[in-house]
C-alpha positions in Angstrom: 101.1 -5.0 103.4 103.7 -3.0 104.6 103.8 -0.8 108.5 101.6 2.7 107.0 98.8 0.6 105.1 98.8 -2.1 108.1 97.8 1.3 110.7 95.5 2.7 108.0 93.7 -0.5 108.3 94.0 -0.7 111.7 92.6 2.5 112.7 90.1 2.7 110.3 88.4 -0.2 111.2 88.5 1.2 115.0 86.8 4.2 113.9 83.8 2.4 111.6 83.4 -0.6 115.2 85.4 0.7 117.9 84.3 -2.2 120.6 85.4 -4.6 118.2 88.4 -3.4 116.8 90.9 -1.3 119.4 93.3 1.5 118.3 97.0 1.0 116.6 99.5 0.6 118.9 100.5 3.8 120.4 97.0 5.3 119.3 95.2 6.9 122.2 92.2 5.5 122.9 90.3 8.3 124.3 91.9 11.1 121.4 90.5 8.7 119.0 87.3 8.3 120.6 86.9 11.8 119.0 87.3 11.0 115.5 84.9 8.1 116.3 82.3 10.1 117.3 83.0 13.0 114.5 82.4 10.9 111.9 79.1 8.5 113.3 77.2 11.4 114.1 78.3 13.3 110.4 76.8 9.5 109.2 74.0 9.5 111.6 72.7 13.3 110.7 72.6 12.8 107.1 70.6 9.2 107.2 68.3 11.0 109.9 67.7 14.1 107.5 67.2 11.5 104.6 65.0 9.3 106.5 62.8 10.8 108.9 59.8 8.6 109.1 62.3 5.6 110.1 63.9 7.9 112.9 60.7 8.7 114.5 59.2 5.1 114.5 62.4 4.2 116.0 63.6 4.9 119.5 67.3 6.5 120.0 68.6 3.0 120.7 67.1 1.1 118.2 67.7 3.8 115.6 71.4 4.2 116.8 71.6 0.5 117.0 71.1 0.2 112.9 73.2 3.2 112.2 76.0 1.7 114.0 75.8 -1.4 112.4 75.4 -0.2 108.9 78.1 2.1 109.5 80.4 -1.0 110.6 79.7 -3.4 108.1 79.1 -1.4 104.7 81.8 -0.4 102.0 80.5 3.0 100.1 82.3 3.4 97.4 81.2 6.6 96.9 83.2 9.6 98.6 80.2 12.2 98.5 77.4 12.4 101.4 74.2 12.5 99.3 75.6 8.6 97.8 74.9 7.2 101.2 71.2 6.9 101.8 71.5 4.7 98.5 74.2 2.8 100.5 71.9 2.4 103.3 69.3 1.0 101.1 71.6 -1.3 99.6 72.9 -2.4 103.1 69.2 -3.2 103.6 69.3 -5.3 101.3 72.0 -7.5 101.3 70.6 -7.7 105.0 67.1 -9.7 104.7 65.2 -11.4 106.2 66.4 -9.4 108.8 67.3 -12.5 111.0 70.6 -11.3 112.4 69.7 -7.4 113.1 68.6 -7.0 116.0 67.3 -3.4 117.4 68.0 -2.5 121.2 66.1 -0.1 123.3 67.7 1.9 125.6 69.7 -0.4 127.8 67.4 -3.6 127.5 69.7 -6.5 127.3 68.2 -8.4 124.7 67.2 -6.5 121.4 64.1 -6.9 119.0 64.4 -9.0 116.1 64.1 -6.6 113.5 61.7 -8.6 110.5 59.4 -9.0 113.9 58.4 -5.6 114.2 59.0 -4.2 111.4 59.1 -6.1 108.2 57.9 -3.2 105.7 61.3 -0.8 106.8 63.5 -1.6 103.8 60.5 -0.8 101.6 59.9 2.2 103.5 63.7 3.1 103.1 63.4 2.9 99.8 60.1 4.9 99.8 62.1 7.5 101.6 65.2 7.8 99.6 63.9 7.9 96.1 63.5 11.4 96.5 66.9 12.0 96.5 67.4 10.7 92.1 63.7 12.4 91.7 65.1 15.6 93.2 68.5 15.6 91.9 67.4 14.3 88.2 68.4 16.7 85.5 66.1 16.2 82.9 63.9 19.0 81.8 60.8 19.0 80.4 60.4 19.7 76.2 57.4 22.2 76.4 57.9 23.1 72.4 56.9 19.3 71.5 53.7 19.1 74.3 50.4 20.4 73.7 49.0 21.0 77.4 45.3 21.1 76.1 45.5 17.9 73.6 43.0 15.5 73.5 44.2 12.9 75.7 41.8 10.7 74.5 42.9 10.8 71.0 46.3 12.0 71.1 49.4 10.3 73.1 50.1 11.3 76.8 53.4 13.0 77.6 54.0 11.2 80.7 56.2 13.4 83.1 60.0 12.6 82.9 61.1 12.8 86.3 58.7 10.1 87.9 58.7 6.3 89.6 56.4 3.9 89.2 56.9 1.8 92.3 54.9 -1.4 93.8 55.4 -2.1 97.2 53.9 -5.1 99.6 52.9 -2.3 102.3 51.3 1.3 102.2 55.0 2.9 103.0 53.3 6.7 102.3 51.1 6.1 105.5 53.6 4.7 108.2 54.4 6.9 110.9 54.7 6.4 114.8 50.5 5.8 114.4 51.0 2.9 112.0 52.8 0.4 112.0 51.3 -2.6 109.5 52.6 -6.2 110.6 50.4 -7.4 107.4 51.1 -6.9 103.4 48.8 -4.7 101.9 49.9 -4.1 98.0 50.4 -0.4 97.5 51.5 1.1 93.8 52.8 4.5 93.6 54.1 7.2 91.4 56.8 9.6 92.8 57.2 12.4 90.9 58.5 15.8 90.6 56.1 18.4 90.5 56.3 21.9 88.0 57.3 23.4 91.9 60.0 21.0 92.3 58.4 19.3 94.8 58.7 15.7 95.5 55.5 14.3 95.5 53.1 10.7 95.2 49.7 9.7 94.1 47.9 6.9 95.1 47.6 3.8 92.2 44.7 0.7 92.3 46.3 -2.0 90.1 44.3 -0.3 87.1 45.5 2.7 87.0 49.5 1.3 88.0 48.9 -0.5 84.6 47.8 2.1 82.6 50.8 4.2 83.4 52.8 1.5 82.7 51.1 0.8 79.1 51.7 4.9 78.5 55.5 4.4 79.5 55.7 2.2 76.5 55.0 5.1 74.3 51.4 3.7 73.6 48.6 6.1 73.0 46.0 6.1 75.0 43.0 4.1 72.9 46.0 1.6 71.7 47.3 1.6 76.0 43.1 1.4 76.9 42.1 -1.5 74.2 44.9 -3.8 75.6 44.0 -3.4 79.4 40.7 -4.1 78.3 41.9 -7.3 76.7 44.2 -7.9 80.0 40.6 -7.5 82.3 38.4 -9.1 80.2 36.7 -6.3 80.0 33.2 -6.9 78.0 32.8 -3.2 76.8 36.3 -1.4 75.8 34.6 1.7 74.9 33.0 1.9 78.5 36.7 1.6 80.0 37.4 4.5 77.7 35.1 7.1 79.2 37.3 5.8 82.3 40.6 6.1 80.8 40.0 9.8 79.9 39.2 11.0 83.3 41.7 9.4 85.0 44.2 10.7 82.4 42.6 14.4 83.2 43.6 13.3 86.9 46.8 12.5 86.1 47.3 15.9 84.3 45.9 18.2 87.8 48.7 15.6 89.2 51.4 16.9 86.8 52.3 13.3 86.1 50.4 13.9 82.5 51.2 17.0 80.8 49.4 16.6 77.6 49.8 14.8 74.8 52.3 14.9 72.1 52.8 17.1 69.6 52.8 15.5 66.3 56.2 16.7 64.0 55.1 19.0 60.9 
């Protein structure tokens, strides 16, 4: 490594963990303080836009805490700004159980373990950055091959193409300052775009997660219906029909159905 990579080095690891790593040699320490503090808070304000629910069940210490550390210890390899939230997520990660983040409020000197108090946060990070692929997903929607009024009973559902369907061990679209769980409690979700390009969710039991599931295999619906009978048990198939159908209709108000599939001539 020769003298110019050796100070690129150098300094850049100064201005990702400045208390652990001092300036070059004949670097300033206070002029660089300024490039240090440029570039955390650039970092800072775009995982705070991306991530609000985690910034406001977080205090400024705690929250600055885990940007800080994140900003020290990852590698993006992405030069644009909107890759980083994904970064973060990945950082998460790589980071459980948690057992060596700790989160410090104000000047307390001994932090919080983080898993202690808050053991659903990367599920809510992830919860919270999906939007960003959901909002900037190109695909468009083939209205010439949908039928908006087709039987979705008998015909086969058009599922919407810019949607998630995502399990998570805690109810991440209810925490918020007022809610904090410390217990799993299974939630399944589908994020989706709405025809206002809208991020938005609804709410799945373990039924109805499945049923979308069956319909991203391309099933129809009777075919998707008859099998999660079979899955369940289920003594009367045609009952869980009747079921299937208004669900399906619910789907459709939700814009995650919209219709069925129009049949090539």
């Amino acid at each position: 490594m020769n003298a110019t990579e050796t100070f690129q080095r150098t300094f850049a690891a100064h201005l990702r963990n400045p208390e652990a790593n001092p300036p070059p040699q004949g670097v300033d320490a206070e002029r660089a303080g300024v490039y240090v503090e440029l570039l955390f808070n650039n970092v800072e304000d775009f995982l705070s836009g991306c991530f609000p629910v985690i910034r406001k069940i977080l205090d400024d210490g705690q929250w600055n805490a885990l940007v800080r550390q994140f900003y020290a210890e990852h590698a993006c390899q992405s030069p644009y700004f909107r890759e980083i939230p994904a970064g973060f997520v990945e950082w998460l990660t790589g980071r459980l159980p948690f057992d060596s983040l700790r989160l410090r409020s104000g000047n307390t000197a001994q932090g919080t373990l983080f898993g202690e108090r808050f053991p659903f946060l990367l599920e809510l990070a992830h919860y919270e950055w999906v939007e960003v692929p959901l909002a900037l997903d190109d695909s468009e929607i083939d209205w010439s091959s949908i039928d908006p009024d087709g039987d979705l009973l008998a015909g086969k559902p058009v599922l919407n193409p810019v949607m998630l369907l995502q399990s998570y061990q805690y109810p991440v679209h209810r925490i918020g300052p007022d809610f904090l769980p410390t217990e799993p409690e299974p939630t399944h979700l589908v994020l989706l775009r709405d025809q206002h390009g809208k991020i938005q969710f609804v709410s799945l039991n373990v039924t109805t997660a499945r049923l979308v599931q069956l319909l991203q295999e391309n099933l129809d619906t009777r075919t998707a219906i008859f099998q999660l009978a079979q899955e369940m048990q289920h003594p009367d198939p045609e009952q869980l029909m009747q079921f299937g159908q208004q669900i399906l209709e619910q789907f459709k108000t939700q814009f995650l159905v919209l219709g069925t599939a129009i049949r090539p001539r």
